[in-house]
LOBA-341559 format. One line per 3 residues: number of its first residue (from 1); for each residue x, y, z of C-alpha. Coordinates in steps of 0.05 Angstrom, whole numbers, m for minus. Example, Ala and Ser with C-alpha at 12.3 -4.5 7.8 and 13.67 -1.06 7.14 Angstrom:
BEGIN
1 = 246 m90 156  273 m21 143
end
This chain:
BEGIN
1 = m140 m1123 m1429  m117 m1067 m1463  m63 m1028 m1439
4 = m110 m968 m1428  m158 m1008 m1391  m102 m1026 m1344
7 = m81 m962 m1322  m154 m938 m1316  m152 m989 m1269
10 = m90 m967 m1232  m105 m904 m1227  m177 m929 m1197
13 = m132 m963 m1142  m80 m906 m1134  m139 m866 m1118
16 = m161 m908 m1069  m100 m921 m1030  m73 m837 m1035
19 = m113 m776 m1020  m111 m705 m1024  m73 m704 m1094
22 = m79 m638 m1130  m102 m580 m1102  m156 m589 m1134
25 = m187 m661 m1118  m172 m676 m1196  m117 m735 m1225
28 = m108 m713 m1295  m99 m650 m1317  m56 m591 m1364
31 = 15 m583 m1348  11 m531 m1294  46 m517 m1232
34 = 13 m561 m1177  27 m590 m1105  16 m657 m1080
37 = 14 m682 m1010  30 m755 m1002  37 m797 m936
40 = 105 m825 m926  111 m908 m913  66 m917 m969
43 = 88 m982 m1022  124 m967 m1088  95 m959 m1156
46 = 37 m908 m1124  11 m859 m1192  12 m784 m1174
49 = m19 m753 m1231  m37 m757 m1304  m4 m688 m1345
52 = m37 m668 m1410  4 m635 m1456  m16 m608 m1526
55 = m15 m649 m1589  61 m629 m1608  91 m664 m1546
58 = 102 m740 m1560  144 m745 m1485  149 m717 m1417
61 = 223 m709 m1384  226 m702 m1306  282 m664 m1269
64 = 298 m626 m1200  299 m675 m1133  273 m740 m1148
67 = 318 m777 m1108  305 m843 m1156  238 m846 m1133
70 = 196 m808 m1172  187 m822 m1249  140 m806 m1308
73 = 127 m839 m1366  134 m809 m1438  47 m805 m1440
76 = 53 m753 m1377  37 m812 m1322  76 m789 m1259
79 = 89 m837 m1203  134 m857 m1142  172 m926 m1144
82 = 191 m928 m1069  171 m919 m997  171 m835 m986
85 = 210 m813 m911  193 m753 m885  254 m749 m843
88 = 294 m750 m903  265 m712 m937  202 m672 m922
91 = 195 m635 m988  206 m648 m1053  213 m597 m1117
94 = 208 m621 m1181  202 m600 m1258  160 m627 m1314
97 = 175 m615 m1393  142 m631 m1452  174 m655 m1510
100 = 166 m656 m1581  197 m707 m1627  261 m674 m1637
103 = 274 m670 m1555  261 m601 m1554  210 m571 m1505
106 = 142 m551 m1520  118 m539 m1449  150 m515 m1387
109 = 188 m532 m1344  133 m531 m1299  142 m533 m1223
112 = 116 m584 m1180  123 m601 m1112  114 m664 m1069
115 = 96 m654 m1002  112 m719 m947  58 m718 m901
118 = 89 m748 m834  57 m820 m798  81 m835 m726
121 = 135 m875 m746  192 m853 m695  197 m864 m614
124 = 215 m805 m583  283 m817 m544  312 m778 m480
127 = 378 m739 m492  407 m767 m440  395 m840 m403
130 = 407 m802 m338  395 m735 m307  422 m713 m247
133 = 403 m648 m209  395 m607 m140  347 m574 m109
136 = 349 m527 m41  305 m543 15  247 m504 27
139 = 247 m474 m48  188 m442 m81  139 m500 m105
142 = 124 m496 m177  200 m464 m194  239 m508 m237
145 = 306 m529 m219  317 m578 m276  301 m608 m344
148 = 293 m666 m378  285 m667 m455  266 m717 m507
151 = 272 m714 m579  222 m737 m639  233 m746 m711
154 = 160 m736 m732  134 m677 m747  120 m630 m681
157 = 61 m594 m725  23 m653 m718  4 m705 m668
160 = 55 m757 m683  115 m698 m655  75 m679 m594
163 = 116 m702 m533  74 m712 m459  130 m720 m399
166 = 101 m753 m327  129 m765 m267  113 m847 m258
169 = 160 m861 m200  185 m830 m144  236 m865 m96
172 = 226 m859 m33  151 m833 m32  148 m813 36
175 = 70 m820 66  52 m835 m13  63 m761 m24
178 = 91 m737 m87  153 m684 m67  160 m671 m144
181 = 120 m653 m206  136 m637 m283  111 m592 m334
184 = 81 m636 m389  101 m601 m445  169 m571 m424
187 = 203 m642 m387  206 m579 m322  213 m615 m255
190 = 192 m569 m196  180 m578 m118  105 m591 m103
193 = 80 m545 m46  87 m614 m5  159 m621 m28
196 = 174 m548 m8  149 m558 62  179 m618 75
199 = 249 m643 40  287 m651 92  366 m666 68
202 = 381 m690 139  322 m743 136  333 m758 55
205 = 392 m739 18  368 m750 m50  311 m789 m94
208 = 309 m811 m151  253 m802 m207  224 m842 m274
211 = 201 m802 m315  165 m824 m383  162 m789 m446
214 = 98 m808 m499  85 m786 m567  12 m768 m598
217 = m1 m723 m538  m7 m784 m500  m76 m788 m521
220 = m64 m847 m564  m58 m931 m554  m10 m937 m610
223 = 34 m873 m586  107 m888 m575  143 m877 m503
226 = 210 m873 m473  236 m869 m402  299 m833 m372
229 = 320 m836 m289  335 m764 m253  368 m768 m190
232 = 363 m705 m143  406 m692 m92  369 m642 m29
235 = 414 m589 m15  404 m551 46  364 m490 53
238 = 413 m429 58  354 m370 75  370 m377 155
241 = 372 m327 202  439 m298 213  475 m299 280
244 = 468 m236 320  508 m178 300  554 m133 349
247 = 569 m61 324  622 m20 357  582 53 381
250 = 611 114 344  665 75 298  713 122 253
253 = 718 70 195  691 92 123  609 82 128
256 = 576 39 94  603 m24 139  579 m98 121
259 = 555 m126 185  516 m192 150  492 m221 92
262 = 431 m263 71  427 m316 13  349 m341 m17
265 = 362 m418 m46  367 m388 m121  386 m339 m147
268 = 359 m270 m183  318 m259 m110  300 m179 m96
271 = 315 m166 m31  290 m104 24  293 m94 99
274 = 234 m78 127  238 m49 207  202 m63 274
277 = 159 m7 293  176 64 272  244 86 279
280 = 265 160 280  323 135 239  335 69 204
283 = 414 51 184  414 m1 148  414 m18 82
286 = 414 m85 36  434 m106 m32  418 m150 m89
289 = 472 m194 m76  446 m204 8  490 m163 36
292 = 468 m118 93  508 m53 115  506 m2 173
295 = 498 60 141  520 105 191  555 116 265
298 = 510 92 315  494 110 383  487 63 441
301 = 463 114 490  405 132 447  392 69 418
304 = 423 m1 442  396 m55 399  364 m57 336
307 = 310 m112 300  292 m114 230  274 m157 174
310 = 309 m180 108  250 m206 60  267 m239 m6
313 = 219 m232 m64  215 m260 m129  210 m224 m198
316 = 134 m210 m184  153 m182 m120  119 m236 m83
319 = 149 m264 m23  191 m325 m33  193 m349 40
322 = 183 m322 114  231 m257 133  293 m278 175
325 = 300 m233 239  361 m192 238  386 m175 307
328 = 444 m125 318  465 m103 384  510 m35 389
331 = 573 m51 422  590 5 480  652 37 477
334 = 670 86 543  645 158 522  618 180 574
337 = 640 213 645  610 197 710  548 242 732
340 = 534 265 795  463 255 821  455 323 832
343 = 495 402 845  510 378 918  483 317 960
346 = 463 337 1026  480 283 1083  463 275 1161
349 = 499 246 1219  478 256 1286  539 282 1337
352 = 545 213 1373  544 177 1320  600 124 1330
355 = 661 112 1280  657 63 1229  573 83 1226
358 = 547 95 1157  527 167 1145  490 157 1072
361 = 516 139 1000  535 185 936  507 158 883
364 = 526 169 822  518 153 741  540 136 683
367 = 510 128 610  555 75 590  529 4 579
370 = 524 m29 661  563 m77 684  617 m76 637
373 = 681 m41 658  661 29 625  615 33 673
376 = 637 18 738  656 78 777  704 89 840
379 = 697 139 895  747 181 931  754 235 972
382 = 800 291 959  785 344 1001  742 366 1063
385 = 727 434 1094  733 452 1156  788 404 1167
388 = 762 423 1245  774 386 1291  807 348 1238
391 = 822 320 1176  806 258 1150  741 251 1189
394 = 707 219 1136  721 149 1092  680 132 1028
397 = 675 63 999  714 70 934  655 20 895
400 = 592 32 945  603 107 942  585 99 1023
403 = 601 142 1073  626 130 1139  653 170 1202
406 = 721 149 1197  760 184 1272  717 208 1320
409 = 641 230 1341  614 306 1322  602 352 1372
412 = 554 402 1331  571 466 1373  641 450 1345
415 = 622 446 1272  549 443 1245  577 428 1169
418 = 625 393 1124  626 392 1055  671 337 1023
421 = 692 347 951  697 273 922  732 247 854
424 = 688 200 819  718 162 757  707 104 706
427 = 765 79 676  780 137 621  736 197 654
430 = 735 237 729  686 278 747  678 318 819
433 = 618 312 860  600 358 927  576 316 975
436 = 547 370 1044  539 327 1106  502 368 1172
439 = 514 346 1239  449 343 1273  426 352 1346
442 = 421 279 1379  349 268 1414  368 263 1478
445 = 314 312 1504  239 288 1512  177 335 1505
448 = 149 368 1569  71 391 1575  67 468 1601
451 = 22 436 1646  m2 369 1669  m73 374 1677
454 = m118 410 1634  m184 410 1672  m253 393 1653
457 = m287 411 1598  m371 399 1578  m394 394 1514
460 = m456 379 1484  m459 314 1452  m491 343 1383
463 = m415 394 1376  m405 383 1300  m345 338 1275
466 = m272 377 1262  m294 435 1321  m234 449 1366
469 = m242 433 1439  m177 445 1478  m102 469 1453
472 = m43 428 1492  23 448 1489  88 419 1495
475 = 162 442 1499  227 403 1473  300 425 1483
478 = 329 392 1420  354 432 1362  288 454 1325
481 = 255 434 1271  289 366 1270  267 312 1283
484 = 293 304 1357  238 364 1367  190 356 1330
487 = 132 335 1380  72 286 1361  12 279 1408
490 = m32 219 1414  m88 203 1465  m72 135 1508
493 = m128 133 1551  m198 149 1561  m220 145 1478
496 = m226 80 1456  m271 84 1405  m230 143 1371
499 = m277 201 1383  m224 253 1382  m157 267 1342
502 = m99 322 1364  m68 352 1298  6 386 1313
505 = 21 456 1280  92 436 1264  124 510 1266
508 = 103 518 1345  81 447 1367  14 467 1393
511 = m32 413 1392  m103 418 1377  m156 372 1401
514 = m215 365 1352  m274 324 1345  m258 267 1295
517 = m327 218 1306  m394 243 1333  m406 239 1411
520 = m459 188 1448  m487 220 1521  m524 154 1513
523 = m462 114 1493  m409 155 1540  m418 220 1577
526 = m360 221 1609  m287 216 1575  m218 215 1625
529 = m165 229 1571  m93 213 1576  m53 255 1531
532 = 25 234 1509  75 273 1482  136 237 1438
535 = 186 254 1385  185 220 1309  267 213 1317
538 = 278 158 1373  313 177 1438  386 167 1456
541 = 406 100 1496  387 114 1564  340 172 1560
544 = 263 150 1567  198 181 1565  163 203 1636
547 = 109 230 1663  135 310 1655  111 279 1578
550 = 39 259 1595  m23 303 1602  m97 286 1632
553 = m167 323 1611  m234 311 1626  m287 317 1573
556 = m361 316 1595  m415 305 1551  m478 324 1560
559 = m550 302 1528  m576 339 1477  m655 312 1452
562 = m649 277 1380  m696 262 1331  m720 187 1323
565 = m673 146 1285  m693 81 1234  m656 24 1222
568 = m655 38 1152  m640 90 1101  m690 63 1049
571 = m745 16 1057  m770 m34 1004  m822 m90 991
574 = m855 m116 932  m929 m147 925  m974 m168 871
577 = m1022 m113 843  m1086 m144 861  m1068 m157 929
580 = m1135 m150 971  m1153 m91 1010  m1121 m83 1084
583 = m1062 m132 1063  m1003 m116 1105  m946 m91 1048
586 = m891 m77 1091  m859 m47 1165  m811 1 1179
589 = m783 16 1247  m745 68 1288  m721 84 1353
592 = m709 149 1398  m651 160 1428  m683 178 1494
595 = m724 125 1495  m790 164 1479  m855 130 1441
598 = m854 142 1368  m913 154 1329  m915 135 1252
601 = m949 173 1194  m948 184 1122  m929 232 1074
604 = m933 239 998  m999 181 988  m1029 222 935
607 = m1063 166 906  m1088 142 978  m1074 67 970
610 = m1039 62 1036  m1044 67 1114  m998 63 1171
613 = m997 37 1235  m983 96 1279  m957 50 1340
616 = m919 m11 1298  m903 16 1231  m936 m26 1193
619 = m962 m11 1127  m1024 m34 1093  m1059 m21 1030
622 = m1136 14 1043  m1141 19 974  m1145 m27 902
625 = m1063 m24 872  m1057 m25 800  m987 m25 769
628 = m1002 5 704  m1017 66 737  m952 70 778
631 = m908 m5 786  m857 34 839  m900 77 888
634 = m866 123 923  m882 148 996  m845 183 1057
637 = m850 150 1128  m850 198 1180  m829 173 1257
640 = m847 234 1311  m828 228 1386  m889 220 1423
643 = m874 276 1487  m813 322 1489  m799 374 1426
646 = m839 326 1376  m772 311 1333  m779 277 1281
649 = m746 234 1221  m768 215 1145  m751 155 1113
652 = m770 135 1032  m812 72 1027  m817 44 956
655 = m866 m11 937  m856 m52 874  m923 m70 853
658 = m920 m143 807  m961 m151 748  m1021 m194 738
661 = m1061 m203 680  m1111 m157 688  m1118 m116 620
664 = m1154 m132 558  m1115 m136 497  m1136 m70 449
667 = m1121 m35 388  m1050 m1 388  m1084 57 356
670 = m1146 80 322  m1156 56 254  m1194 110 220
673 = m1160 107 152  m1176 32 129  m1200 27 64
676 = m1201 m17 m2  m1218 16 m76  m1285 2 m104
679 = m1299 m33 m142  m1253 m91 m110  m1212 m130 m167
682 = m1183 m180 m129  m1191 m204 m58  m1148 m157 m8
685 = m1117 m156 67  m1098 m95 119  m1053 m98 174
688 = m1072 m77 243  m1039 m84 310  m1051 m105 370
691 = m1027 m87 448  m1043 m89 528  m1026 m47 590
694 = m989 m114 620  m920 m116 635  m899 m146 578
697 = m855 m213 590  m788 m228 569  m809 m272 509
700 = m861 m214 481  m934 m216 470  m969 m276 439
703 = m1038 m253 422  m1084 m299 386  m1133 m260 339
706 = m1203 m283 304  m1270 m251 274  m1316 m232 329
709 = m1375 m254 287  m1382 m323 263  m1431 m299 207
712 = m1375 m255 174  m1337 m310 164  m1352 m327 88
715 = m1330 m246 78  m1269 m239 121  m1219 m284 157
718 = m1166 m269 201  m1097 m282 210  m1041 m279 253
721 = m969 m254 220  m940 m253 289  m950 m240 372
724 = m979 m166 354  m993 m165 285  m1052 m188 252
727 = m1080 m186 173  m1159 m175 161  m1155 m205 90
730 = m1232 m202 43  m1262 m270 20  m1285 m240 m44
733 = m1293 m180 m82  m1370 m166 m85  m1374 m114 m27
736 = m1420 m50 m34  m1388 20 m31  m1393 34 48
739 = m1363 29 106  m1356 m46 145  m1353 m49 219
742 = m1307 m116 229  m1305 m144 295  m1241 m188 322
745 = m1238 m219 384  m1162 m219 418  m1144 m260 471
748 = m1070 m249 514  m1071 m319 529  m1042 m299 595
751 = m1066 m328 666  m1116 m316 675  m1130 m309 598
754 = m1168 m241 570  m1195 m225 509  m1222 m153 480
757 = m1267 m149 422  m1245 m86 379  m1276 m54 314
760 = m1237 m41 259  m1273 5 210  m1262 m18 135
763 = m1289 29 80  m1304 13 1  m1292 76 m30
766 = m1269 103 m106  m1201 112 m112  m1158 181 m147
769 = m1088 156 m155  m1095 97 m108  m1127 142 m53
772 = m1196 146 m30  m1236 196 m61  m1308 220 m34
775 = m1335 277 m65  m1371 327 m13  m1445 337 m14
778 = m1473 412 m8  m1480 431 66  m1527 471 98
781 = m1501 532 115  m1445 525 65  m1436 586 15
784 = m1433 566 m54  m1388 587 m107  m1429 648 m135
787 = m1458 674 m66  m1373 670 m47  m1349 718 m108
790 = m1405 768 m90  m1398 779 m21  m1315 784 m32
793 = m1336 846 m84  m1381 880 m36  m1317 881 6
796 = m1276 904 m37  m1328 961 m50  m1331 980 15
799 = m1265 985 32  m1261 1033 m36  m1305 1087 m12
802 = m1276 1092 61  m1208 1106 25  m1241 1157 m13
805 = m1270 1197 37  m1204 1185 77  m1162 1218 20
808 = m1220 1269 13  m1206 1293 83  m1140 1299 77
811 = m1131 1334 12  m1187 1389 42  m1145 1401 107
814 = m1079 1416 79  m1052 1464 31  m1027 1473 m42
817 = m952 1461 m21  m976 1393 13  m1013 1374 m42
820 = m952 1391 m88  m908 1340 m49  m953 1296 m36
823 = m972 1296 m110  m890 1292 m116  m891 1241 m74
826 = m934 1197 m103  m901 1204 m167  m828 1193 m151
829 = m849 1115 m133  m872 1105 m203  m817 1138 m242
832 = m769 1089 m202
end
């Protein structure tokens, strides 16, 4: 073979084995600047390309990177000798000359570069054979806290550089659940939402991971992998509520004061308070770095505590966990002085009281914190006035603020008064209070009636409630308007059932006897009253009530003729409607007070469908009942003493009448508009509805509805959309231009059932715009068009000459200067 033939051949096989040469498909060309892209790994001795130069070159030289591996031969024939590595090198540039004879160049140099095209021929590797991190309890799921990376020698444009990490063990795996996940395609490792909710350092310190790292996206069975361990150690979560904060009231130290802080588990965290309710004023403040400060003095006696929130949010101002509560009390300090309850506190001690008695307490406050030392006060007396009969006459408990006679008793006719002028004081403050104490009469006096009988008295037994009946007075020798004589009358005897009252005027103590509860001749006509006269202050030891304190009075009533009375206010019964004639509906019953016969009657029957037994009360119907006229009938009983003055009472007596089926169903309305346009195109339906004069039940009305007529069945049907609706549809469409009278029978299915056949007028009519249009025939009587513009004229005509001969008249009765203005007159209208 010759030694063309042989590399025709080779370059066959080259051409088989390489691709993409040239960039333009072609492997033999001018010298020319061209790019070839060649796999690396490929065996030695692999042609490139074929140069042509022109017929003065008799060689080809080669220069720029060839590494030893590329070559060409003097007839142009470029080729590689070894294995290409596209780690090593991924480009390289090259020349090409061609040379004449002599050496010297007769084309180029000519540029040409060899590109290494990159196979998966590297593992990718871990940096590191171990990671180690830490992660906070409770931090955000999906935030890393750590990576792992892995490094690949292939190219990362392609496939064969494309790195996959995965999780493929986690130790422990608590419950099978995965705490931990990475990103893919960074080697990130983040808490799950899992791991965020539930590491626990106190329950498991640390884990430990495998993560795996695969080339070729991982998509591929001959992809290369690596693995790497991470151990993570579960710190503890650090966003806790702080412990309650105590702030001195009204501190002098430079504002603003750090009172706590607040850390989130990473950092870069925004944080903001946010308050509880409204406050007037808020002062507080946070930074970025946690810390909270007071902003400002504070107040305990306008505000004691305070409760807010610190929130931490992440860049996206989305909250990173739960607020912590922030709780800060204000610490009282004593700045206030004791109050006193009031300008002077008035105080009573009766003149026998006995020493060591308490008289009453003075107390006062304070607006300091209670029951810390700022705010407990002590009492003392520092001076009193009169100091008659003594000084000294008084002792107050220095904590209680209680009072106490301290010497002797008071006489009052000595000295009525005292007023005490006592130190209060907290530990830094005093304050004075005026404490006025009155020595009061002692009840040692009892009320004494002017008289101890005051006669008989008659009244009728009809005397209206609240009228006056008798005055009783009393007399008591106590100091007035106290309490030792003050005088409060009750009845003892004779009034059981509380028929009268006695109100006291309290300026005189006269005591009025009224009627309180209406009087009974038949119940009691005569009353033997006990009056007894006491004081609200209890008597002294050894002075009692007697009988110079009792009064008597006897009250006679006497009979006064009352109308009957019924047992009942209102009387009710209830029957069905078609009840038959003379069925007894109800009784009603009253009595006389004398004891007289009552007759019974009726008022206010207008529809007549009753009757009353005169003697018994009871009440019949005389007449048919129907409920849809009236279901609650009204009437008026009226009970009349048979003898005597013919009193008598009214009572109302209300019947419910119950339904029973006794109306045919009907038409809700009339249907006078029903029509379909003519000619029909298509078979059509109306609605209709469909009622009774039944109470309607709880469920509705079910009505049932069908053609009246069997032989209109092959033109109409009918059916029911629901318990009162119904739709008449047509069969067909070959109906004449009139009007169709359509029966339909509808039955109530009630019990008993009843049905009502109804007529439902349907008309076939031309249609204008979807509306039934009939033109109207000439009527007798009727003008026409013509005979209606003729007799309007005629009008008009005659209404022309009576204004003529009106003006006529006018104009002849009045003279030139009316006809001047009148003529002016007309005028002036048409000029404007």
């Amino acid at each position: 073979m010759t030694m063309q033939a042989q590399l025709h051949c080779l370059c066959l096989f080259t051409l088989y084995l390489t691709t993409g040469y040239g960039q333009e498909g072609k492997f033999s060309g001018p010298l020319e600047p061209m790019t070839f892209s060649i796999f690396e790994g490929q065996g030695p001795s692999q042609i490139i390309f074929q140069f042509k130069a022109s017929p003065l070159a008799v060689t080809f030289k080669l220069t720029g990177e060839t590494d030893d591996i590329f070559q060409i031969q003097p007839d142009g024939l470029l080729y590689y000798s070894k294995a290409l590595d596209r780690e090593t090198r991924a480009v390289h540039k090259l020349q090409v000359s061609a040379l004449d004879a002599h050496g010297n160049t007769v084309e180029g140099p000519v540029p040409i570069t060899i590109e290494v095209k990159d196979i998966n021929d590297n593992r990718p590797v871990f940096l590191q054979s171990k990671y180690e991190g830490s992660v906070r309890q409770n931090s955000r799921p999906g935030k890393p806290f750590m990576y792992v990376n892995a490094t690949d020698l292939d190219d990362p444009a392609t496939p064969n550089g494309q790195l996959i990490y995965k999780i493929i063990m986690q130790l422990p795996k608590v419950n099978n659940v995965m705490y931990f996940q990475i990103n893919n395609k960074t080697g990130a490792i983040s808490l799950t939402l899992a791991g965020s909710q539930d590491l626990d350092p106190l329950k498991n310190p640390s884990y430990k991971l495998v993560v795996s790292v695969e080339d070729m996206g991982g998509q591929n069975e001959h992809s290369f992998s690596d693995t790497t361990s991470v151990d993570i150690m579960v710190k503890e979560n650090i966003w806790k509520t702080p412990e309650p904060v105590e702030i001195e009231e009204n501190s002098t130290n430079p504002y603003p004061i750090k009172i706590t802080q607040v850390r989130w588990n990473e950092p870069d965290a925004l944080y903001s308070l946010v308050e509880e309710g409204k406050p007037s004023k808020f002062p507080f403040l946070i930074d970025q770095e946690g810390d909270i400060y007071v902003t400002q003095p504070l107040d305990r006696e306008e505000k004691d505590a305070y409760v807010f929130y610190a929130v931490a949010r992440d860049e996206h101002s989305k909250p990173l966990a739960l607020p912590l509560k922030i709780q800060v009390k204000v610490k009282d300090i004593n700045d206030n002085p004791p109050i006193c309850p009031s300008t002077v506190t008035v105080l009573e001690v009766q003149e026998n009281e006995q020493i060591g008695n308490s008289i009453g307490t003075l107390i006062a406050h304070d607006m300091d914190e209670e029951n810390t030392i700022n705010s407990v006060l002590g009492y003392r007396i520092v001076d009193q006035t009169p100091k008659v009969p003594r000084d000294g006459l008084f002792l107050v408990q220095a904590y209680s603020g209680m009072f106490q006679l301290a010497l002797q008793s008071l006489r009052k006719r000595d000295t009525p008064q005292y007023n005490l002028t006592v130190e209060v004081s907290d530990k830094d403050f005093k304050t004075l209070c005026f404490v006025q104490i009155n020595v009061i009469d002692i009840n040692d006096q009892i009320p004494i009636f002017e008289k101890s009988d005051y006669g008989n008295l008659t009244l009728p037994e009809d005397t209206a409630i609240g009228t006056v009946i008798l005055t009783i007075q009393a007399t008591d020798a106590d100091e007035p308007y106290t309490g030792s004589s003050k005088i409060l009358y009750r009845i003892t005897q004779g009034d059981s059932e509380g028929h009268l009252e006695i109100e006291t005027d309290p300026e005189t103590n006269t005591g009025y006897v009224k009627v309180k509860k209406p009087l009974d001749f038949e119940a009691a006509d005569v009353y033997n009253i006990v009056f007894q006269a006491e004081n609200p202050e209890p008597l002294v030891f050894g002075v009692q009530y007697n009988a110079s304190s009792s009064a008597t009075f006897r009250l006679t009533v006497t009979d006064v003729n009352e109308a009957p009375q019924f047992s009942q206010q209102l009387y009710q019964a209830k029957v069905r409607e078609d009840v038959a004639k003379g069925t007894k509906v109800g009784n009603v019953t009253a009595k006389d007070p004398e004891g007289l016969d009552i007759s019974y009657s009726l008022r206010g029957d207008k529809r007549g469908w009753l009757k009353i037994d005169p003697v018994t009360g009871e009440i019949f119907n005389v007449a048919p009942l129907d409920r849809e006229a009236e279901s609650l009938y009204r009437v008026q009983v009226v009970a009349t003493e048979v003898g005597g003055s013919s009193l008598s009472s009214v009572v109302q007596f209300h019947l419910t009448l119950m339904d029973v089926n006794d109306n045919p169903p009907r038409l809700v309305k009339e249907y006078t508009g029903l029509f379909f346009c003519y000619p029909l195109k298509a078979p059509g339906s109306l609605i209709f509805e469909a009622t009774d004069d039944d109470q309607q039940l709880f469920r509705g009305r079910h009505f049932t509805f069908s053609l009246g007529s069997e032989s209109l069945q092959k033109d109409w049907e009918v059916s029911k959309i629901n318990g009162t609706h119904a739709r008449l549809s047509t069969k067909h469409t070959g109906f004449e231009e009139r009007v169709y009278h359509i029966p339909v029978r509808i039955n109530d299915g009630g019990r008993p059932p009843l049905e009502g056949i109804v007529s439902l007028p349907v008309t076939f009519c031309k249609c204008v715009e979807d509306r039934c249009f009939q033109p109207a025939d000439h009527m007798p009587g009727i003008p026409t068009v013509g005979m209606t513009v003729g007799i309007l004229l005629t009008t008009f005509l005659v209404i022309g000459i009576i204004l003529a001969v009106v003006f006529f008249q006018i104009k002849k009765n009045k003279g030139q200067h009316n006809v001047e203005s009148a003529q002016a007159s007309e005028v002036k209208p048409l000029r404007n």
